[in-house]
GULODREN-675062 format. One line per field, with one value per atom (N, C-alpha, C, O, CB): residue number from 1; x, y, z. Coordinates in Angstrom, 1 decimal. Atoms other than C-alpha are relative to their C-alpha. Glycine has a CB too. Layout:
N
i <- NUM,... .
px <- X,... .
py <- Y,... .
pz <- Z,... .
END
This chain:
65
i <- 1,1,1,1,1,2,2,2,2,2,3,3,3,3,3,4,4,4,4,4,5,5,5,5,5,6,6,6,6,6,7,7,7,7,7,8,8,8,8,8,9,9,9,9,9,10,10,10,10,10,11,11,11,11,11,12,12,12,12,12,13,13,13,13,13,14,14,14,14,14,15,15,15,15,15,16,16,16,16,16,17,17,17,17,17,18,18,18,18,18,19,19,19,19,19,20,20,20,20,20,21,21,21,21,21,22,22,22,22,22,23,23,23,23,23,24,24,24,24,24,25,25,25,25,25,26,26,26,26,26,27,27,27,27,27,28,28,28,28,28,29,29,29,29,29,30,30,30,30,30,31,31,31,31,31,32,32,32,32,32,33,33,33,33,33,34,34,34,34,34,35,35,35,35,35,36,36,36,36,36,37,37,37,37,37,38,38,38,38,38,39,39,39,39,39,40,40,40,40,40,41,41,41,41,41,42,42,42,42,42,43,43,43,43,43,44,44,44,44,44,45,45,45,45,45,46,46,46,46,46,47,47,47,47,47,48,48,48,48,48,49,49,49,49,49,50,50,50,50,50,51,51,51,51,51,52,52,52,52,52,53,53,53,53,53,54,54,54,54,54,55,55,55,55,55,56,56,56,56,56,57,57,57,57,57,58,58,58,58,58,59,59,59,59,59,60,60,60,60,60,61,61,61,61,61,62,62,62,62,62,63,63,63,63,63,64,64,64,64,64,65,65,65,65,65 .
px <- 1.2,-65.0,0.3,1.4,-0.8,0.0,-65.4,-1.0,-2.0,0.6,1.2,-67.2,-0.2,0.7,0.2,0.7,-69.5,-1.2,-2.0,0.0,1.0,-71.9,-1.6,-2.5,-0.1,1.7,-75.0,-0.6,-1.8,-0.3,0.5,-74.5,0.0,0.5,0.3,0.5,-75.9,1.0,1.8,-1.2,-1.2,-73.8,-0.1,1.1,-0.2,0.1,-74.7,0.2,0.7,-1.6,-0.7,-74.2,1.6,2.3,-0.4,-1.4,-71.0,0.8,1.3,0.6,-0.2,-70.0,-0.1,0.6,-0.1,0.0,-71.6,0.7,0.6,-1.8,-0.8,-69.2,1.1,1.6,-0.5,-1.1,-66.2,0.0,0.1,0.6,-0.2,-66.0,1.3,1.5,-0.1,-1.9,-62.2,-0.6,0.2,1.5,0.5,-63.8,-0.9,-1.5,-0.8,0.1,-65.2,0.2,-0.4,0.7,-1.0,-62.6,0.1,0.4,1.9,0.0,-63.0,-1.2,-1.2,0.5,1.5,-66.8,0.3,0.0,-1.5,0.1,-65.8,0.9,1.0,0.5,-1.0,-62.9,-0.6,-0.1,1.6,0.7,-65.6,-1.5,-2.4,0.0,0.9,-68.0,-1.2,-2.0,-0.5,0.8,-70.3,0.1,0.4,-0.1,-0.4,-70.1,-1.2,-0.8,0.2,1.4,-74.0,-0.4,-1.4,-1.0,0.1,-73.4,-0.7,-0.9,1.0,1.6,-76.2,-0.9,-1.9,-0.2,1.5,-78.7,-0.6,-0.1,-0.3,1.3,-81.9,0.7,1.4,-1.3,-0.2,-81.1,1.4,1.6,0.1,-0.9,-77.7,-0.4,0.5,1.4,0.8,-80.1,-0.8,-1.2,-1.6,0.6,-81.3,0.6,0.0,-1.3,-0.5,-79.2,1.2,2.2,0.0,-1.1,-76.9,1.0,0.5,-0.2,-1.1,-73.4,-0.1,0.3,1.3,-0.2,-73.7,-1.5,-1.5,-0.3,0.9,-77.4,0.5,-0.3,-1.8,-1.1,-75.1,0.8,1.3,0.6,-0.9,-72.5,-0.4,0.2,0.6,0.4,-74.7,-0.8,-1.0,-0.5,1.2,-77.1,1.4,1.1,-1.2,-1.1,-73.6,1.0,1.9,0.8,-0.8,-71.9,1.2,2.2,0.2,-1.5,-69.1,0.0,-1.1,0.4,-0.1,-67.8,0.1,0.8,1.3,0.3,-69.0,1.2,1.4,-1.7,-0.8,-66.1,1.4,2.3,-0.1,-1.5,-63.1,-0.9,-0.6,1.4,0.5,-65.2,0.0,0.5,-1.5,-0.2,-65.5,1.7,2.3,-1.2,-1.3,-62.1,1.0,1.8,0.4,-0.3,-61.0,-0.2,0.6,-0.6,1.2,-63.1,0.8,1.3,-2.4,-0.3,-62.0,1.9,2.4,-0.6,-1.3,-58.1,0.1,0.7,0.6,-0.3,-58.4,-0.7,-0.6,-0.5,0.6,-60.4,1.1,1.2,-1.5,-1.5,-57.0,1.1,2.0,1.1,-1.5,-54.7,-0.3,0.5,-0.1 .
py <- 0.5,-6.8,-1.1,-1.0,1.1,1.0,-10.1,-0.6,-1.1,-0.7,0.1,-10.7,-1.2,-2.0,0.6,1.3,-13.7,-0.2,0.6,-0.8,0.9,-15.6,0.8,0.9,-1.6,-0.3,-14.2,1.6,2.0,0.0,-0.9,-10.8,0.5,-0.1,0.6,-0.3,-8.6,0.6,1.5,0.9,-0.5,-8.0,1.6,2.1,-0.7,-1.2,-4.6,0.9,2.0,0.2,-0.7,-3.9,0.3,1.2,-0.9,0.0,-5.1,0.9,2.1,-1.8,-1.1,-3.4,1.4,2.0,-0.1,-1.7,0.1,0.0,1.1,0.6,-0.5,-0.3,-0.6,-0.5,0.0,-0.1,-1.7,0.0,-1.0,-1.1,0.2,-0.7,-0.5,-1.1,1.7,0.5,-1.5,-1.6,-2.0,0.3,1.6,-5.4,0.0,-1.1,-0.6,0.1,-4.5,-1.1,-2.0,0.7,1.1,-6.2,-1.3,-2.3,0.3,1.3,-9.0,-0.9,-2.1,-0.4,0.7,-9.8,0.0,-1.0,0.8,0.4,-8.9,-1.1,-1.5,1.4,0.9,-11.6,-1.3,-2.4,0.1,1.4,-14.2,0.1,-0.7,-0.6,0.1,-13.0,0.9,1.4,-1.4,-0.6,-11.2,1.6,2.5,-0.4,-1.1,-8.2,1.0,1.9,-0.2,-0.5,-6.9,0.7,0.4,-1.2,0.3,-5.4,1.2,1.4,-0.5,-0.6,-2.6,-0.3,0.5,0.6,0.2,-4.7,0.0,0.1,-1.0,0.7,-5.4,-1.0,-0.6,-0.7,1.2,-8.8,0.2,-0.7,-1.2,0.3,-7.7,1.1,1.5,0.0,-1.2,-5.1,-1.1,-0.7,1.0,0.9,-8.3,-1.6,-2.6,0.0,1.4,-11.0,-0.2,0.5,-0.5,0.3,-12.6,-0.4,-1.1,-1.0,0.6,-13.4,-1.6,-2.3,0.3,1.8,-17.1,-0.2,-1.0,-1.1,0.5,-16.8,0.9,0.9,0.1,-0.4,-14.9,-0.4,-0.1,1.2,0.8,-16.9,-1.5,-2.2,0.0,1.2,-19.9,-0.2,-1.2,-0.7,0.0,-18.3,-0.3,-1.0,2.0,-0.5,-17.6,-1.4,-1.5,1.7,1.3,-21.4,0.5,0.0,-0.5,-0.3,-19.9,-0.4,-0.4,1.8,0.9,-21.6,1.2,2.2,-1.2,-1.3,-19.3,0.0,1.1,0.2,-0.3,-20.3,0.5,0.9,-1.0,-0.5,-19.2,1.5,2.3,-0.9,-1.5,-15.8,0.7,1.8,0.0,-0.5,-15.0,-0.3,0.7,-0.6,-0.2,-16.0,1.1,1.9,-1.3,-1.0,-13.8,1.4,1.8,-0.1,-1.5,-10.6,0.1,1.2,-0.6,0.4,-11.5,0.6,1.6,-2.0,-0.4,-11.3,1.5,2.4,-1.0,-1.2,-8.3,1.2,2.4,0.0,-0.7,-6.6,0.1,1.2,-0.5,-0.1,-7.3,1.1,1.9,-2.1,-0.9,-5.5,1.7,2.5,-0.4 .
pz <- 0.6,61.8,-0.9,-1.5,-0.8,0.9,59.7,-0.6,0.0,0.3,1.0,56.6,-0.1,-0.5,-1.5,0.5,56.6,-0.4,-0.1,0.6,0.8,55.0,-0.2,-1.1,0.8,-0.3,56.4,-0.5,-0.6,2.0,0.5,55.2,-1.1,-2.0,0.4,1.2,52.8,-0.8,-0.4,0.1,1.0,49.7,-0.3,-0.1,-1.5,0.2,49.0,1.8,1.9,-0.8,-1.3,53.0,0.1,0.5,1.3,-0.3,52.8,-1.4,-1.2,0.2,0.6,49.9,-0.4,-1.1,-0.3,-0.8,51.2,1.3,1.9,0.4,-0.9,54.1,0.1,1.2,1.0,0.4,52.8,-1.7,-2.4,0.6,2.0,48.9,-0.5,-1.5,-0.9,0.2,48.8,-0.2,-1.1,2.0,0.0,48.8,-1.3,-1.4,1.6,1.6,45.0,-0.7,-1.2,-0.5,1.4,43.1,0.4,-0.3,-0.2,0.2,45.1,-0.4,-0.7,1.0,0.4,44.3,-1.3,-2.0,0.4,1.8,40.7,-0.4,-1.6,-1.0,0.7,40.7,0.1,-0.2,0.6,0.1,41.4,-0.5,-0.2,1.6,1.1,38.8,0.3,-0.6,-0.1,-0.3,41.4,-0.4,0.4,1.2,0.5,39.0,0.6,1.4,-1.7,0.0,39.3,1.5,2.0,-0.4,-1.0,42.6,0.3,1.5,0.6,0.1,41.8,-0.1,-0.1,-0.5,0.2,41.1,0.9,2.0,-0.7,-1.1,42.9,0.5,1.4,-0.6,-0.8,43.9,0.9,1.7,-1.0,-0.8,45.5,1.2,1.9,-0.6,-0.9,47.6,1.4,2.5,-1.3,-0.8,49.2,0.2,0.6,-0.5,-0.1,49.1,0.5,0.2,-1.3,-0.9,51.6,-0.8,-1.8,0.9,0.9,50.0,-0.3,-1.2,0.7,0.0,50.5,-1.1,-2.0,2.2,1.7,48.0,-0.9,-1.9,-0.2,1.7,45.3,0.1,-1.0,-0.5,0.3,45.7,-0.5,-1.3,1.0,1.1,45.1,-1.4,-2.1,0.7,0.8,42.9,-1.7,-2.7,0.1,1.0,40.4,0.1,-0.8,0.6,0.3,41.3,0.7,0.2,-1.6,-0.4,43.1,1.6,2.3,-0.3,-1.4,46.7,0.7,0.5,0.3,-0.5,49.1,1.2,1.8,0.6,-0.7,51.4,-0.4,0.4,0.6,0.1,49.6,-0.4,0.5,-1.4,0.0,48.5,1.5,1.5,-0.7,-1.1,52.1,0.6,0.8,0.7,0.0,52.8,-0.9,-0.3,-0.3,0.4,50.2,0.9,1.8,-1.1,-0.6,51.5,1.6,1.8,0.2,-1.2,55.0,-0.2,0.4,0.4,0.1,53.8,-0.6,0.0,-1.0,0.5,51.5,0.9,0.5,-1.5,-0.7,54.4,1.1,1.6,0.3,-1.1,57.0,-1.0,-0.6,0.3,1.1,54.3,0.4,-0.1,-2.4 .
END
């Protein structure tokens, strides 16, 4: 499986939780809220200013380990 852009943050983190620490090392701390109940990584990554291609690169690496 490989994490991109289009999916929902809270999906991906109800089915890989081990990929946590990496939403929190790019700020996406809030990852109970509402808005991450509905929102694709790429609009919290832009909602929060963060480059949505090295966050998925991350996620993508710490998800091979």
């Amino acid at each position: 499986m490989k994490i991109t852009r289009d999916m929902g943050i809270q999906d991906v983190v109800d089915t890989y939780p081990e990929l946590v620490p990496v939403f929190f090392k790019y700020g996406l701390g809030c990852l109970g809220c509402a808005a991450a109940r509905f929102e694709s990584i790429e609009q919290g990554a832009n909602a929060h200013g963060i480059d949505v291609d090295l966050l998925i690169n991350d996620l993508n690496k710490a998800l091979a380990q």
